[in-house]
N, C-alpha and C positions, 0 to 999 in steps of 0.2 A: 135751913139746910146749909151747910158748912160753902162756900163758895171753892173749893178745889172740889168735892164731891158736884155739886152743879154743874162745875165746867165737865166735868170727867163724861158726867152722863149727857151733854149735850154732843163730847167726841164720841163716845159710845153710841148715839144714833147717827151721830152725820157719817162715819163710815161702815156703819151696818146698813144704810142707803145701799152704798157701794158695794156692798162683798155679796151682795144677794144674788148680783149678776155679772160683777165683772171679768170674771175668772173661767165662768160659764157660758156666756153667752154665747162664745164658737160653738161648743155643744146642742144649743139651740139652735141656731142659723143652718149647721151643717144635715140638724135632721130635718128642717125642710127645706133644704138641695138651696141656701144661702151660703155654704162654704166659702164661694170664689167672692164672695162679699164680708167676709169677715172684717178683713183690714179697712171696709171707710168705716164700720161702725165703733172703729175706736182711732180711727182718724179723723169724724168728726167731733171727737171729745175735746184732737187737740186743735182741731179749727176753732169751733166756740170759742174753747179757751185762750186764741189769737188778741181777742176781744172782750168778752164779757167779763172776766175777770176784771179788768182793766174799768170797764164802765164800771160798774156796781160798785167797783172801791171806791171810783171818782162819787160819786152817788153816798156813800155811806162817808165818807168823808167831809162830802160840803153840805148833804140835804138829809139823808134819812139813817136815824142810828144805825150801827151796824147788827145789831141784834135783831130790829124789827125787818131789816129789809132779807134775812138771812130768813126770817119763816115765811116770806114773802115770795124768794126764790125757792122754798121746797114746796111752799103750793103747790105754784105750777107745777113745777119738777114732778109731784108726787102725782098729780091728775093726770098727765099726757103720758107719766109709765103706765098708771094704772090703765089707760085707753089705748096705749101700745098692746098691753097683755091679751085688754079684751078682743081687740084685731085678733090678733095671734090666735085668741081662745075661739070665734066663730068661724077664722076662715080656715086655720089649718095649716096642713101643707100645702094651700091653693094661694097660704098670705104669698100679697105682692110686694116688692121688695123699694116700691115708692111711698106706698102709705103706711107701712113697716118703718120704714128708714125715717117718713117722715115726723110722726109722731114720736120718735126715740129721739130726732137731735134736740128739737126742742123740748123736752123733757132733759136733755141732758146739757143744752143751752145755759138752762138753768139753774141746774144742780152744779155744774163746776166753777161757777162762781162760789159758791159756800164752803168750800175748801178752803181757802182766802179769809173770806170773811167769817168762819167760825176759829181762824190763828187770830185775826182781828179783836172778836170779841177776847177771849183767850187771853190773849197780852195785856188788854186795855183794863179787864178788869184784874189780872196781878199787879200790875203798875200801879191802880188805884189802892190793890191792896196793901203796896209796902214791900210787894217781892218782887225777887229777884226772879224774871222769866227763866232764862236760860237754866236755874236750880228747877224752878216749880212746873215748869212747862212739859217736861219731859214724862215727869210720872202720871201727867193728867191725859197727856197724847197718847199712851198706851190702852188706854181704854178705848182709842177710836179703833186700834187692832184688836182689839180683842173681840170689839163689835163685829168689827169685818169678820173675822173669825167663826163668831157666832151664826152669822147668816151664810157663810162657806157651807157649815156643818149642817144646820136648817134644810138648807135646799136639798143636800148630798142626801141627808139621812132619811128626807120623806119625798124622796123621787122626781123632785123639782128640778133639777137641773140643768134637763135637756127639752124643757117645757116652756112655755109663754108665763108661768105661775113663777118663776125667777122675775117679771118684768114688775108685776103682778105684788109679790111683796118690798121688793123696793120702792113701789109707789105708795102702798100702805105705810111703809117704815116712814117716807117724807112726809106725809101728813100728819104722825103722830110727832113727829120732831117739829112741824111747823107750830102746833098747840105748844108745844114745850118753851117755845123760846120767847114766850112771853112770862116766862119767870127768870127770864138769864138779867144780869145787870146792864143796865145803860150805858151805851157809848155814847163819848162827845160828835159833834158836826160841829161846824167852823160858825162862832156866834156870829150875832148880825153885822155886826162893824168890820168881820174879814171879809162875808159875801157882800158887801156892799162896796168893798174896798174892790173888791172885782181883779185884783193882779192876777188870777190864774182859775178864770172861767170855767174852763175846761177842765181842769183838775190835770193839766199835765205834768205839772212840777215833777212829777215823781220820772217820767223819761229823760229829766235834765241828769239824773245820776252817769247816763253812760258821757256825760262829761270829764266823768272821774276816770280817768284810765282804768284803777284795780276794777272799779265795780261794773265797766264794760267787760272787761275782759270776765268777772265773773259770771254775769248773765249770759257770754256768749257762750261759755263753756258748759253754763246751764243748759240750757237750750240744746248742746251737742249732746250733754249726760240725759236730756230729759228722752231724744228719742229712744231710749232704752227702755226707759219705764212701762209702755206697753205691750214691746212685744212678747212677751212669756203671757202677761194677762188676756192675749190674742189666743196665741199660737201652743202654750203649752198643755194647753188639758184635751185640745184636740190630738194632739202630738202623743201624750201620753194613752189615750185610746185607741191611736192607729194599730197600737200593738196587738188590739185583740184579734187581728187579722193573722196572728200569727199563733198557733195553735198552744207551745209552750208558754207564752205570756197570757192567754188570756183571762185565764182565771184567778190571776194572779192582786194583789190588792190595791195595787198601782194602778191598773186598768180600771177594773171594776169599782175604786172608790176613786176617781182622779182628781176629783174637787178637795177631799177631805188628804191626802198626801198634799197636794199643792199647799194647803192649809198651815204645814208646816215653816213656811214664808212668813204666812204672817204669824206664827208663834217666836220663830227666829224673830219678829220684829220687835215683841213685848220684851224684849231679854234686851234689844239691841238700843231699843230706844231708853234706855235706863243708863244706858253706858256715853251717851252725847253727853252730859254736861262734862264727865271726866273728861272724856279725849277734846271735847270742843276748848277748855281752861287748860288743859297741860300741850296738847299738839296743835291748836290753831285750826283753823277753816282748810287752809292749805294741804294739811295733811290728813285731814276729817275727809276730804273730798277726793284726795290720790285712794283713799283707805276703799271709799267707795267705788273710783273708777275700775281699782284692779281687782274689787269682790265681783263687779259686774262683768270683766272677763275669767273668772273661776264659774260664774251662775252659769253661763252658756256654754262655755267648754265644757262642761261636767253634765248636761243635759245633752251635748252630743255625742257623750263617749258612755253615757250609761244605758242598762235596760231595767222594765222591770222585775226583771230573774234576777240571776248573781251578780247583776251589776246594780240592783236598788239601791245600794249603799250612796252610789254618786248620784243620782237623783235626791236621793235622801241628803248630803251633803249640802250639793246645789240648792236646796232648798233652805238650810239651814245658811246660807252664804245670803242669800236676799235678805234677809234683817239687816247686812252690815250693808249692800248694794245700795237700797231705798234709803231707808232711815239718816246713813252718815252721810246722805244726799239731799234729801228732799227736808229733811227737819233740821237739820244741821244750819242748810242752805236758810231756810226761812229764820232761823233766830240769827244766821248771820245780817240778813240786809235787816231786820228789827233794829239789831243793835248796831246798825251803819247809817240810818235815816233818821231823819225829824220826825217825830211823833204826829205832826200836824197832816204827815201824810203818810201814816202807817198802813192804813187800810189799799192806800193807793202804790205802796210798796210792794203791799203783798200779793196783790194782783198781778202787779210788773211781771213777777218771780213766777207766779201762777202763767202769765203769758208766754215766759218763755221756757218753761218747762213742762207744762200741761197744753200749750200751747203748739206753740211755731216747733218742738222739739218733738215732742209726739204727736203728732200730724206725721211732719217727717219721715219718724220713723213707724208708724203703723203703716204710712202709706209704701214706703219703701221693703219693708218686711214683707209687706202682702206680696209686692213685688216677684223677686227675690222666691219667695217660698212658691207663687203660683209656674216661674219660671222654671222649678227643679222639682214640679209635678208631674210625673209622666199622662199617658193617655189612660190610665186604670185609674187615677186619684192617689197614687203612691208619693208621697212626699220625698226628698232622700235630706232627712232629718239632720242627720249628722252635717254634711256638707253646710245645710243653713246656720245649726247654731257653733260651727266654728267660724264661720262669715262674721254672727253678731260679734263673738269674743274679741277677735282680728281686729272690730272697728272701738271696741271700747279701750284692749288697748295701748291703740294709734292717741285716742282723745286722752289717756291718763299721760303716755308720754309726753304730748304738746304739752299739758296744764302745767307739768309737773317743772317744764323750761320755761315758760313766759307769766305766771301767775304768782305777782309777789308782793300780798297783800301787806297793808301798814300790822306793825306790833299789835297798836291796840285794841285792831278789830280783830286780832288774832286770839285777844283773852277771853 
């Protein structure tokens, strides 16, 4: 089989993992009376990811390829959702919110490392091939949105989505992806003579980078863009259902289909991720990343000033503005520190990024959202929607102004 279609179909499961539940999940929690716990269950996505990213690279970089230890990590990942589900499926609305929580972090322990290490695999086998990432990488990462996509629309269209049966197929999707990636190509580890030379045990080479001024200053800004990235995947599909409370929206197809509109995010992202190699080659990381901080205040401002009546349009918009928010952020971001690092610690680069982006950034901001939004609940469970997501907008941006005055990366990492 052609080695871009192999890659294509191992992104095509690693984020149809994800889109099975991540969009949804509030919708589950909130029907059995988990609401006011939404935000740790995607704030411990980005505690894990403080760390595991981080190990596993070190790991797949000096001891175990990166391809074997990648279906290694959806094992587990994929047993402990699927054991989440079946909680969920025997107790009900009785599930308790410790053995709930606790079977989902580790299951998700685990899975957020392989974001990481499926760029890892990805890169090492273009590299090998002769190409150029930054051209070939781009059309092959589309298919991990389209997966997500795929299992958005799954859940939405056979009633899954306010169910333990989202936990449920996610965990099946990880096991079928764990078999798969024993046909991916082989990645190097550090042969005998570097681990025996023993200079960097630990595998932390890769945190010497915030030595570099530009590349501190850009993982800190990472880190600031990243608490962004889950609060709409929290907060919006409940947000967009609260509407049904209100007689004129309810029937409306915003409400009633809220997973399959959101959906239109990750469509915006097939289109948007097509367009990073242009703008990353003519405008630079710099402007790849301002492009992203001021879509992320259009995404929230335009989710607090729409309905879904005569105002769908800016929902619809907003939604169509996340392909540029993510993508010129999060994939832009990761071929940036590719093509800034030694190859000898790619994997443990890309974890770095994974840390503080999926990490210390979204923690953050889950945790802080939750905040925030339980503080402007009144005593009926009324949310006051608007005021939160022009709050979010407000803070993205304050972070696109700062980046835009003190981030001033060299030329060449600019091409």
């Amino acid at each position: 089989m052609n080695l871009k279609v192999r890659l294509a179909l191992m992104n095509f499961m690693e984020f149809a993992v994800w889109g099975a539940y991540l969009t949804c999940i509030g919708l589950y929690l909130s029907r059995i009376g988990m609401a006011s716990e939404i935000g740790y269950f995607f704030a411990v996505q980005g505690i894990v990811s403080i760390f595991m990213p981080a190990v596993m690279g070190i790991i797949a970089d000096k001891w175990i390829p990166a391809q074997r230890l990648l279906g290694m990590c959806h094992l587990v990942a994929g047993a402990f959702m699927i054991a989440a589900g079946w909680y969920g499926y025997t107790a009900g609305n009785s599930s308790e919110f410790s053995v709930l929580f606790s079977l989902y972090t580790i299951s998700v322990a685990f899975y957020m490392p392989t974001l990481a290490l499926s760029n890892s695999v990805s890169y090492n086998a273009l590299t090998k091939a002769g190409l150029d990432t930054v051209k070939a990488f781009p059309p092959i990462r589309v298919f991990g949105t389209v997966g997500f996509i795929c299992s958005m629309w799954f859940v939405d269209l056979t009633g899954f989505k306010s169910t333990q049966n989202i936990l449920v197929t996610s965990g099946v999707l990880s096991l079928i992806l764990f078999c798969y990636t024993f046909t991916l190509p082989s990645c190097p580890v550090e042969n005998s003579s570097d681990r025996n030379d023993n200079k960097d045990p630990f595998g932390l080479k890769a945190f010497t980078l915030f030595r570099q001024k530009e590349m501190a200053i850009f993982f800190i800004f990472s880190a600031l863009l990243g608490a962004c990235l889950q609060i709409t995947n929290g907060f919006a599909t409940p947000f967009l259902e609260s509407f049904s409370s209100i007689a004129e929206y309810a029937d409306t197809f915003g409400v009633q289909h809220s997973n399959i509109l959101y959906s239109i995010s990750q469509m915006s992202e097939v289109f948007c991720i097509l367009l990073i190699t242009f703008f990353m080659k003519h405008f630079g990381i710099k402007n790849v990343m301002l492009i992203a901080m001021f879509a992320w205040v259009l995404r929230f401002g335009l989710l607090g000033a729409g309905n879904p009546g005569p105002g769908v349009w800016m929902f619809i918009l907003s939604m169509i503005i996340y392909g540029v928010a993510f993508d010129f952020f999060n994939i832009s971001g990761s071929l940036y520190v590719d093509m800034t690092t030694d190859t000898s610690m790619r994997s443990s680069a890309q974890g770095l990024f994974m840390v503080m982006t999926n990490g210390i950034g979204a923690t953050v901001g889950s945790l802080a959202a939750q905040y925030y939004v339980t503080a402007h609940t009144d005593t009926n469970g009324m949310v006051e929607w608007p005021t939160c997501w022009y709050a979010f907008a407000a803070y993205a941006l304050i972070i696109g102004v700062v980046f835009a005055l003190i981030f001033h990366p060299k030329k060449k990492a600019e091409a």
